[in-house]
N, C-alpha and C positions, 0 to 999 in steps of 0.2 A: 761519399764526398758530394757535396753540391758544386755543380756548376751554372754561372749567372750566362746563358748566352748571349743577355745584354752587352755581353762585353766582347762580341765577335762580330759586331756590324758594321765595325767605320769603313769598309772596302776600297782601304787605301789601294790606289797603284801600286803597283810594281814597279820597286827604285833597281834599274839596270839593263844591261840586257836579254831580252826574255827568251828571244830565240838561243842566242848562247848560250846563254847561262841553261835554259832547258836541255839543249844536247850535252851538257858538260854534265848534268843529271841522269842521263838518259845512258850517256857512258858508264857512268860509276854503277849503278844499276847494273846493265850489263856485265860489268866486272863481278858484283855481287851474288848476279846470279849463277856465274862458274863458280865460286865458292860454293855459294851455296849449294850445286850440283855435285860438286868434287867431296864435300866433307856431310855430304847425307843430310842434309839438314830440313826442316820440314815447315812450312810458314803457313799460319791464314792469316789474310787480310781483310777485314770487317768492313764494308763501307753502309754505311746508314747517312739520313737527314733527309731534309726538307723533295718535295716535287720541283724537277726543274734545278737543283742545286747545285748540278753541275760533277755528280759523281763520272758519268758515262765519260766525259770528259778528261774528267782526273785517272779514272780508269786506263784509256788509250793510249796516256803520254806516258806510261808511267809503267804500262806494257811492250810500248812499239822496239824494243831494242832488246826484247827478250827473248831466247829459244825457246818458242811453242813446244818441243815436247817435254816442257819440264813445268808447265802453270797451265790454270785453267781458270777463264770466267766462269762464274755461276750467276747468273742474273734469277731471284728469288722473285716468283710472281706468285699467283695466289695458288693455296694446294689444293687437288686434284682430289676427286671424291674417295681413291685409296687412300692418301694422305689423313685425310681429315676423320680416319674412321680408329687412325693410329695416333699413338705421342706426336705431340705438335715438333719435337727434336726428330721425330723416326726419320724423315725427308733430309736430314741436315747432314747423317753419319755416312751417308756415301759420298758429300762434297767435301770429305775432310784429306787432309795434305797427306802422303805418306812421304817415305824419305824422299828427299833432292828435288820434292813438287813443293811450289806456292798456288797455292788453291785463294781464288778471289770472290769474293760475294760481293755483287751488289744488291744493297739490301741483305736480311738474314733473320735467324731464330728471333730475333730483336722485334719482329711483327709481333710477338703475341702480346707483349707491355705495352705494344704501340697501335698500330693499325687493329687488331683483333679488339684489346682494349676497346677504343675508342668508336667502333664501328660496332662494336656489342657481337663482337663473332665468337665470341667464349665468353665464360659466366665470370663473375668478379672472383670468383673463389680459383680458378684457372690462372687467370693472369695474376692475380697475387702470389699465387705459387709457382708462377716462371720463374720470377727473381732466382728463389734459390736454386729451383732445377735447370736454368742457366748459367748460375754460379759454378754448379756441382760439373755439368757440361763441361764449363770450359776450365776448370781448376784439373778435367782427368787430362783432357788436351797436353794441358802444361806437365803434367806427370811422365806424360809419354816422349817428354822433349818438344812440343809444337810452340813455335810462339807465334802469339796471338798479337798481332797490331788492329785496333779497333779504332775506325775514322767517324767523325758525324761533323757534315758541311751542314753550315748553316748559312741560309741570305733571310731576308727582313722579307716580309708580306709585299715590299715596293718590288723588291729587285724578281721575286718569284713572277710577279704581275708583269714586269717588263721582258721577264725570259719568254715566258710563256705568250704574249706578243709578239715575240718576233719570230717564234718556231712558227705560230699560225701565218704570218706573213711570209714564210720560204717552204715552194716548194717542197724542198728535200729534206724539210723536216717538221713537218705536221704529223705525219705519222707517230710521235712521241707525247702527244699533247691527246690524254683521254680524259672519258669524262670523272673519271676517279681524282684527277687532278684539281678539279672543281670543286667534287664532293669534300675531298681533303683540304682546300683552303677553305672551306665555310667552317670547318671545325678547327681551325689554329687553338684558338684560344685552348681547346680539351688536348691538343695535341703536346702544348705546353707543360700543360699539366703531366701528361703521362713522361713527356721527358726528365722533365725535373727529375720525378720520381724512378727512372731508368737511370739517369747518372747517379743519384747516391745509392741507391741499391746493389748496382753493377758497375762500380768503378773501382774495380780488386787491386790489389798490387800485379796478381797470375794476370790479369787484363783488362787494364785502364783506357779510358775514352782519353782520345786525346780532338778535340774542338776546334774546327777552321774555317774562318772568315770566307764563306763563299762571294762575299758580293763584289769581288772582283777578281774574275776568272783566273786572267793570266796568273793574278799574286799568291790563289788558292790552289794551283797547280801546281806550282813552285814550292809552296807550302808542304802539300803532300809527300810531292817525292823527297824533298829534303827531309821530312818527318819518316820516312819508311827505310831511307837510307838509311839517317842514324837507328834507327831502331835494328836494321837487319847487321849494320857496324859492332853494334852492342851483342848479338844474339850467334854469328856466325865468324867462326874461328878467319884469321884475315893474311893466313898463309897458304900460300899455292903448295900442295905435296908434291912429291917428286915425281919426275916420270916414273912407270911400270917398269922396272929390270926388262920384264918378260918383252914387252911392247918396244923397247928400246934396243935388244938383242935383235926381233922380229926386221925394225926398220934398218939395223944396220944390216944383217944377210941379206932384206929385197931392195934396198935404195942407197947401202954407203950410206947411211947417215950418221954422224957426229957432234955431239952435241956441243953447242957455243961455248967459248969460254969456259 
């Protein structure tokens, strides 16, 4: 499937209110994730796009109401000289979800069509054969019951230029602004190219990109979690199971307890 990202820049506002309306996301989420705990269920969450696009962000809101021992970030930076000596996947199969975990990647296997691609870190004959051997990846995934929501925020070369200005101007967040970030905007244009060719190759039904307007934060946040909600809506049974017999005998012998209603 092609996708035109021309059609993810207008960065409309956010019509509403964002603080509410975020915690009343932030909620369902959290209710999500007892489901998701209670009925075994096992998730990854793909985040790809642009430098400065606002993932880190999307990531925190979209975590903060969650119990940590059931998800993990993975923030993917460049692999390590045992990595690069193995399959460019070898690094990838220990960040993957087992039951009742959502496992997050910022960024992912998605560098080798992309970044690797474009920076000539692997031969054309490598990255053309990602396609499938990331198809076949994430098609065993789905075999195993995982479902896979794969995100790519996009902002315009404007709004990247005006992030990346204002992280240099604070403090407590310059530290995010390298020089790779540089190198990768002087290559947009090849960057294009490799995406094009990333969404209709790897746009499966097993695990479809789904496209969001990064150039206005609050409305891309929003965006997110409402896109991951309904997806884990879709994916994870949406009834509470009953108390344990066992656990429920236990609290009445040490506390009298009874259940409501």
């Amino acid at each position: 499937m092609s996708i035109d990202l021309s059609q993810f820049e207008a960065g409309k506002k956010y019509i509403g209110t964002y603080d509410t309306d975020l915690k009343d996301l932030q909620d369902r989420m959290s209710k999500l994730k007892a489901l998701h705990i209670l009925h075994g269920a096992r998730t990854l969450i793909i985040f790809e796009g642009w430098d400065a696009a606002g993932k880190g962000g999307a990531i925190k809101r979209m975590t903060s109401s969650l119990d940590p021992r059931y998800y993990q970030v993975f923030s993917i930076i460049a692999p390590t000289a045992e990595e690069k000596d193995k399959h460019f996947l070898w690094r990838f199969w220990n960040k993957l979800p087992g039951k009742k975990e959502i496992s997050i990647w910022d960024r992912s296997h998605y560098g080798r069509v992309l970044v690797e691609r474009v920076e000539g870190f692997c031969t054309e004959a490598e990255w053309r054969r990602g396609y499938d051997e990331i198809n076949e990846f994430e098609s065993r995934q789905g075999e195993i019951g995982t479902k896979i929501i794969k995100i790519f925020l996009h902002v315009t070369a404007d709004t990247q230029d005006k992030v990346l200005t204002e992280r240099l101007d604070d403090p407590a967040k310059r530290w995010k602004v390298t020089a790779e970030d540089f190198r990768n905007r002087e290559k947009r244009a090849d960057y294009l190219v490799a995406l094009e060719d990333m969404f209709k190759r790897t746009h499966t039904h097993w695990a479809p990109w789904t496209v969001i307007d990064g150039n206005n934060q609050k409305a891309a946040r929003i965006a997110v979690l409402t896109h991951v909600i309904a997806e884990l809506e879709k994916s994870v049974p949406q009834e509470f199971p009953d108390a344990n017999p066992d656990i429920v005998a236990l609290a009445q012998q040490a506390i009298g307890y009874s259940a409501k209603g």
